[in-house]
C-alpha positions in Angstrom: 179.0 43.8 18.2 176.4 46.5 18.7 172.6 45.4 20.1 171.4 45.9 16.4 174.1 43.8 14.6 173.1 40.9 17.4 169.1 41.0 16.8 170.0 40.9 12.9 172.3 38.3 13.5 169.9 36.5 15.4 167.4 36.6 12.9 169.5 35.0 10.6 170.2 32.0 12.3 165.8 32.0 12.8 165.5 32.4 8.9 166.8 31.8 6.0 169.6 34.1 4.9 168.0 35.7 2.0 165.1 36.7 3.6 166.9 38.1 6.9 169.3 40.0 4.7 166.4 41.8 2.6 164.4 42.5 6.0 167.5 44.1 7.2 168.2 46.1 4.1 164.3 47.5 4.7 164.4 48.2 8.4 168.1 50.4 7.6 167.7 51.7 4.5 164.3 52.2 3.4 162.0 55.3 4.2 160.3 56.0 7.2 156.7 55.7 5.4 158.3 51.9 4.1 159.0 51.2 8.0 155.8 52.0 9.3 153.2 49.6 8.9 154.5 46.8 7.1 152.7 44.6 4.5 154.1 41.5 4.4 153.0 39.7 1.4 153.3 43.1 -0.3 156.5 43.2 0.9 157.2 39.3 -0.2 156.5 40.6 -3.9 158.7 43.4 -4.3 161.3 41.7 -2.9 161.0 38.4 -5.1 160.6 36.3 -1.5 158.6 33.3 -0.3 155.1 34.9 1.3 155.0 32.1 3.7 158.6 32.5 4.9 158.4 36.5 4.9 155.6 36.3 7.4 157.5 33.5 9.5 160.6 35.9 9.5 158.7 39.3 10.5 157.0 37.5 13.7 160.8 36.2 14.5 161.5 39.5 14.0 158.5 41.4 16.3 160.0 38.3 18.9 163.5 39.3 18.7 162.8 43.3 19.1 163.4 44.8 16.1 159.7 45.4 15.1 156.5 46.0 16.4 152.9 43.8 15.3 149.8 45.4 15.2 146.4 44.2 14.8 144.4 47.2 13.0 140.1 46.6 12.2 139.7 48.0 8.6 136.6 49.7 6.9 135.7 47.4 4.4 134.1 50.6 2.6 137.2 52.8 2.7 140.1 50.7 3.4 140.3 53.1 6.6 141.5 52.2 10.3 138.9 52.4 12.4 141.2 51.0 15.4 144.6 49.6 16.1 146.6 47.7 19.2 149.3 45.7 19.5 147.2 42.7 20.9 144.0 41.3 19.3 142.9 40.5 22.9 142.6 44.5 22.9 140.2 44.2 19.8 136.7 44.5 20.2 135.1 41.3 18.8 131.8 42.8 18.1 131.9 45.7 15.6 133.4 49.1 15.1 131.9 51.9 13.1 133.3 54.2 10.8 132.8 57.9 10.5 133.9 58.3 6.9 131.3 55.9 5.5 128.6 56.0 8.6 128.6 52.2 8.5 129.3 49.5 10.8 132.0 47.2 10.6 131.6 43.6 11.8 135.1 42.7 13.4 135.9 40.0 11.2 139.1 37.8 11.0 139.1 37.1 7.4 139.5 40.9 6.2 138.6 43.3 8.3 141.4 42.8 10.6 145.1 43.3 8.6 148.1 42.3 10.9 151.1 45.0 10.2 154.8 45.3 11.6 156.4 48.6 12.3 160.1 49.1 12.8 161.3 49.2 16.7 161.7 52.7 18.6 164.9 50.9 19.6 166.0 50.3 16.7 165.4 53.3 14.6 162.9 55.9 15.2 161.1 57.1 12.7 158.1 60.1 12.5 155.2 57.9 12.9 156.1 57.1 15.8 155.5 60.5 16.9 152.5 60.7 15.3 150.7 64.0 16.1 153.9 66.1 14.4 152.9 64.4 11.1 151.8 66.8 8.5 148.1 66.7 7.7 148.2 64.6 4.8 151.5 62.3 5.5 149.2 61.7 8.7 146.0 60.3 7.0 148.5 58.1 4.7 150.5 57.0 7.4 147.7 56.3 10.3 144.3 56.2 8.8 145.0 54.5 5.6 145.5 50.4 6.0 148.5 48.8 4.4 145.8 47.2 2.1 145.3 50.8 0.6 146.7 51.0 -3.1 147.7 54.9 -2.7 151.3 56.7 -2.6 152.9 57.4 0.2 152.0 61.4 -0.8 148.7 62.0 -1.3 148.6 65.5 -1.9 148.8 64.8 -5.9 145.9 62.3 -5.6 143.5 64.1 -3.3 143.0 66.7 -6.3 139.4 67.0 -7.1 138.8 64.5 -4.4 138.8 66.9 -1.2 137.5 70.5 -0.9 139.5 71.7 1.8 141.7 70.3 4.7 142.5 72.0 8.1 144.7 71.4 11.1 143.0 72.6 14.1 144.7 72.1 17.1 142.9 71.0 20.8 140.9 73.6 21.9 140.8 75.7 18.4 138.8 76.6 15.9 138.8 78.0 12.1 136.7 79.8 9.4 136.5 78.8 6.0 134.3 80.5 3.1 133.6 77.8 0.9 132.0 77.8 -2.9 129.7 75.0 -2.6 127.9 72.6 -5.4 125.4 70.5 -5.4 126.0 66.9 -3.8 127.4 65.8 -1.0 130.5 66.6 1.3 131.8 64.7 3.9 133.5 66.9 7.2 135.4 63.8 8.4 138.4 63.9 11.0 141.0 60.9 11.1 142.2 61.6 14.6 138.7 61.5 16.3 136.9 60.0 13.8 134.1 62.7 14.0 131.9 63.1 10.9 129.1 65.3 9.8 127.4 65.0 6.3 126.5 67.9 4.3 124.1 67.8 1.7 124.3 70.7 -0.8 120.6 71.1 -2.3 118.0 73.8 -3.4 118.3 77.6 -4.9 121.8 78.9 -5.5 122.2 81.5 -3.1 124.6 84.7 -3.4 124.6 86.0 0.0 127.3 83.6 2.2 125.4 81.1 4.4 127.3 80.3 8.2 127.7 77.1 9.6 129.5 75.8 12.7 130.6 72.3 13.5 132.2 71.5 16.7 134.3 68.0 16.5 134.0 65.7 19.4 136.1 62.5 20.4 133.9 59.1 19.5 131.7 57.9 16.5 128.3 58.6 16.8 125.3 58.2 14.5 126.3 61.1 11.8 124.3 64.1 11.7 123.0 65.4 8.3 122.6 69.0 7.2 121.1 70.7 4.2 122.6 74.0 2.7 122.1 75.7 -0.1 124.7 76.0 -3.4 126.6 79.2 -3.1 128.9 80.4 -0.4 129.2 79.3 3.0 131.7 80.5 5.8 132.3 77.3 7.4 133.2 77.4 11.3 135.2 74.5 12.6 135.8 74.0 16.2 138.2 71.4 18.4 136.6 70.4 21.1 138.8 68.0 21.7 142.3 67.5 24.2 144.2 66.7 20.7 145.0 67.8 17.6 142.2 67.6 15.0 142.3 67.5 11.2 139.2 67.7 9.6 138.7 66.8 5.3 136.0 67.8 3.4 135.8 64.8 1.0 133.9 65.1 -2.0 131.4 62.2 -2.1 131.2 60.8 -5.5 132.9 58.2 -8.0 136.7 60.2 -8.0 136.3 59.1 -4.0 135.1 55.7 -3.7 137.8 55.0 -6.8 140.5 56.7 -4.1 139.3 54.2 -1.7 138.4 51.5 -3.6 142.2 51.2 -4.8 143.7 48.2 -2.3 146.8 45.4 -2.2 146.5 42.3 -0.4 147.9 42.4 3.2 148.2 40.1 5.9 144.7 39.5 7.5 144.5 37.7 11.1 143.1 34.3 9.9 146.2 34.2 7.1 148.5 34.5 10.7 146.3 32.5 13.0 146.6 29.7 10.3 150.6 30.2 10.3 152.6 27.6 12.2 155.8 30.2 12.9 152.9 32.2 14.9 151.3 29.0 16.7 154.7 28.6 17.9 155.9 31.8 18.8 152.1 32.4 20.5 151.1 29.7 21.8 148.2 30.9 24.7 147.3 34.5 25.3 146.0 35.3 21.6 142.5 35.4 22.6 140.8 36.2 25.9 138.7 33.7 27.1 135.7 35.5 26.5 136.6 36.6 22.8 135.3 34.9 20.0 135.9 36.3 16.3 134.6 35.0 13.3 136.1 33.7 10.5 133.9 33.7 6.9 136.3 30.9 5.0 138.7 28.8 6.4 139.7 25.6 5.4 140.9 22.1 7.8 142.3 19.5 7.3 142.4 15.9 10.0 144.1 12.8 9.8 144.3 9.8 11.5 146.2 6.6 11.0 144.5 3.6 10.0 145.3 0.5 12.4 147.5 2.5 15.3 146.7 -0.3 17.7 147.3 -2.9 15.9 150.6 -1.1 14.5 151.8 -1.0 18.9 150.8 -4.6 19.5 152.8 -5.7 16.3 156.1 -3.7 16.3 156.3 -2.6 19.8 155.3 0.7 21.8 158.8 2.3 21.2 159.5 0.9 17.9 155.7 2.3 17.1 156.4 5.6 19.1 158.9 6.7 17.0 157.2 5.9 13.5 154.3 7.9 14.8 156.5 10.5 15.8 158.2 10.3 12.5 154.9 10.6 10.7 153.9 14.1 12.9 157.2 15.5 11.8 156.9 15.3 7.9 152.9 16.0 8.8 153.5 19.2 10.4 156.7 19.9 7.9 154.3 20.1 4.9 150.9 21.7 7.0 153.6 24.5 7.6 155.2 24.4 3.6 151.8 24.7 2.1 151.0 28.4 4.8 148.9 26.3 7.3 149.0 25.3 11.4 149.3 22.6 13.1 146.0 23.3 15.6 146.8 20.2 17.6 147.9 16.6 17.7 144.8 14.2 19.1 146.1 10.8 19.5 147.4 10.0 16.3 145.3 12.3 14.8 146.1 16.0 13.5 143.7 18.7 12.7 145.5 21.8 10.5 144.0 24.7 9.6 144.8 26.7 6.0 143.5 30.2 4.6 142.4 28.6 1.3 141.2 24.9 0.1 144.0 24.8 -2.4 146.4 25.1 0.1 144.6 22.2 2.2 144.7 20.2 -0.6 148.3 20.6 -1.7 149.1 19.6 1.9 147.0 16.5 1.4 148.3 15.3 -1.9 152.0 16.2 -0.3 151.2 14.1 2.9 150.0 11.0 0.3 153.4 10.6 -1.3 155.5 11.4 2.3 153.6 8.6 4.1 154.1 6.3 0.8 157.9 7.2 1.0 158.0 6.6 4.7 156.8 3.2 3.9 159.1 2.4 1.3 162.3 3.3 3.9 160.8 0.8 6.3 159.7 -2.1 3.6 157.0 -2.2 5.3 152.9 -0.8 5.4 152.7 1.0 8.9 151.9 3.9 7.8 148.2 3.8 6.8 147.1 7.8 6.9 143.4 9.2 6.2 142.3 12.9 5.1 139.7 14.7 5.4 139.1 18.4 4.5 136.4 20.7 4.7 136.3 24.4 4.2 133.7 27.0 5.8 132.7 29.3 8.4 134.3 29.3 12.0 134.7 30.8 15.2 138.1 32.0 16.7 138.3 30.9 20.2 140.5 30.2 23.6 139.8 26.1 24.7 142.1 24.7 26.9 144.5 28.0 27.2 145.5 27.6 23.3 143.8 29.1 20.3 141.3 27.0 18.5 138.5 27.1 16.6 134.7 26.0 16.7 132.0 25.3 14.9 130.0 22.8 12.4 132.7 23.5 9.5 135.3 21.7 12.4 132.8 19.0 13.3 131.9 18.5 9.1 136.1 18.2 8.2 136.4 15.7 11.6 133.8 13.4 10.4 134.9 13.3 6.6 138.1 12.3 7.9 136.1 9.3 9.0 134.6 8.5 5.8 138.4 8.2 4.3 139.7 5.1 3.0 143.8 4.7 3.2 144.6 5.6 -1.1 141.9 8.3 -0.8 141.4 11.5 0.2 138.0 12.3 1.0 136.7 16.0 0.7 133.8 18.4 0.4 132.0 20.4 -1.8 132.9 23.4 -0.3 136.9 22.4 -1.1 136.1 21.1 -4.8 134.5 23.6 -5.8 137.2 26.3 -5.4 138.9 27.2 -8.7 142.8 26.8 -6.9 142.2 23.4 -6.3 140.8 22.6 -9.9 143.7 24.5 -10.7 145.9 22.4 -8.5 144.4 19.2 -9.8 145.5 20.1 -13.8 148.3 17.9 -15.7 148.1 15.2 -12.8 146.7 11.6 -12.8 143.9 12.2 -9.9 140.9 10.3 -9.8 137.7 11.9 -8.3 134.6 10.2 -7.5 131.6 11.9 -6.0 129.3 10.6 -4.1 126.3 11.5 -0.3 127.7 10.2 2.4 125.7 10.3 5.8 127.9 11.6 9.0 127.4 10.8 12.5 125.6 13.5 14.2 124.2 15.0 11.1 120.5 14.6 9.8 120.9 15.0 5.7 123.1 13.3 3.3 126.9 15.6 2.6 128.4 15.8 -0.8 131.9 14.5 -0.6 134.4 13.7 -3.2 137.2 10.6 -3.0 140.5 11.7 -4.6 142.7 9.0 -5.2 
């Protein structure tokens, strides 16, 4: 058995079958621009698979060596990469800025950092991984443009209308262009160094050809602005760069920010960091110590079992043990089955994190009927669980040499878990309020009672909501 035959037939014993065998068919069969950069839930769609699973499978995969994970900060403007590495300890947890749209991008988890997975050197190469012999445009498709960015793997057809020119400079070169310009706005933008100058096209139409000369430098900088006038212009570009250059002349106006605007869900880094296949596999070293990114939305869940001491004094500490251990099983079984993590295990208690407050709540209602069924196989009321959930803002961090997160939205969720009785779920506004879990509610027999409930360390009254 070759190396590749073993690392697919690891896979498969790490997944389930129908998943392995379709990642397989992709890595050695499908195009080089399907190999590079990987969209996993886009990928999950086409090929009719579980989202949750797909992801679980391409981390086993990145683990086992037959793809690569990358952590790429997106434009939230133009879908663009502004920078990529294969660690999100390499990220800069401040901002980045971006030369196309001359704005700054806040490095957030939520959606301006898209995780991707590109097929191994190893096990086949492919031309992006050499990527200064791409072509011009298979270049700005393949490395500038996000795996959230709706275009085709060509762009040539699309770009029509769109850009006024586009030239291949190599390092140390330069080129001449005469140009008719219009009125508006053009945009001299190169995806390798990110340099940008704006050109605003304004005034008399002139006949006589105007000259211009713009030198491209490595790093983003505040973009300059220049005026000429409608009419012809013999444009100068020159490389002043150790690398190939490529700079576009984008047309600014509505056929462009359509172009742009055009996107696919991908796989951000909270949807990961709230995976329990990648809590496993990455246990410590996701975050320096120092880092600390923030997350706009994510949802958490705790429990806690009602009566744990009372439960070791009456059955015993290893009869007692083992139900509690039972319990965290079909816990973390669900947290996992509904796309959340297990963050940690504290005492009896379990705090989980989930991208969306539907899929907190599913878990909840799930964990409800396991811990009634658990009962009923013992004949007996041991199991008494509470829930809590809130959903908010949070901050990625490093405690204790594992990831976590930090914040009030954590301290909120903690202390609604407090307010829970053991046939209710307790839960916030923020979580009732979203349309899945309305959705999620629909056709079932749930009661909900609102109601302000003070918390311990809080100075206002918090709207929570029972469901029983």
């Amino acid at each position: 058995m070759n190396n590749s035959a073993a690392q697919f037939s690891l896979l498969k014993q790490r997944c389930d079958g129908r998943t392995s065998e379709a990642i397989e068919r992709l890595l050695c069969k499908a195009s080089d621009f399907c190999v590079n950069r990987i969209n996993p839930p886009a990928f999950a769609v086409e090929a009719g698979l579980d989202e949750t699973a797909c992801i679980g499978a391409f981390l086993h995969a990145t683990q086992i060596g037959i793809v690569d994970l990358a952590w790429n900060v997106v434009c939230g403007g133009c879908g663009g990469i502004l920078h990529s590495a294969n660690s999100l300890k390499a990220l800069n947890d401040l901002h980045y800025r971006c030369g196309l749209c001359a704005a700054d991008c806040q490095t957030m988890l939520d959606d301006s950092v898209e995780v991707t997975f590109t097929v191994s050197r190893k096990l086949r190469p492919i031309s992006a991984h050499e990527p200064d012999t791409l072509p011009l445009w298979d270049y700005v498709r393949q490395v500038y443009w996000s795996s959230g960015s709706d275009l085709p793997a060509d762009l040539r057809p699309v770009v029509n209308g769109v850009a006024l020119d586009a030239i291949e400079l190599p390092a140390g070169s330069f080129a001449t262009r005469t140009l008719r310009m219009t009125e508006g706005f053009v945009v001299v933008f190169d995806p390798v160094t990110h340099s940008s100058t704006l050109l605003r096209v304004v005034g008399t139409l002139q006949e006589v050809p105007q000259t211009l000369t713009i030198a491209l430098a490595e790093g983003v900088e505040e973009r300059p602005q220049i005026e000429v006038a409608p009419g012809p212009l013999e444009l100068t570009l020159e490389n002043r760069t150790a690398q190939r250059a490529m700079p576009i002349l984008w047309l600014v106006g509505d056929a462009l920010r359509t172009l742009v605007s055009r996107r696919v869900p991908s796989l951000s880094a909270k949807r990961l960091l709230s995976h329990q296949t990648f809590r496993d596999l990455y246990q410590t070293d996701v975050l320096d110590i120092n880092q600390h990114f923030r997350i706009t939305s994510l949802t958490f869940l705790f429990t806690d079992l009602k009566g744990s001491t009372a439960l070791y004094k009456r059955i015993g500490d290893l009869a007692a043990f083992d139900l509690i251990r039972a319990h965290f099983h079909v816990l973390t079984d669900i947290i996992a089955r509904n796309s959340g993590a297990t963050v940690k295990t504290i005492g009896d208690a379990v705090m989980a994190s989930f991208p969306t407050p539907s899929d907190g709540m599913a878990a909840a209602l799930l964990m409800k009927k396991a811990m009634t069924e658990l009962n009923a196989q013992r004949g007996s009321e041991d199991i008494l669980l509470k829930i809590g959930l809130h959903a908010g803002s949070c901050v990625a961090v490093t405690l204790n040499e594992r990831q976590d997160y930090f914040g009030q939205t954590v301290n909120i969720a903690s202390r609604v878990q407090g307010l829970a009785d053991i046939e209710k779920i307790v839960a916030t506004e923020a979580v009732l309020a979203d349309a899945g879990v309305r959705s999620l509610f629909k056709g079932q027999e749930v009661g909900i009672v609102h109601s302000w409930r003070w918390l311990r360390g809080f100075d206002e009254e918090i709207s929570v909501y029972e469901i029983e």
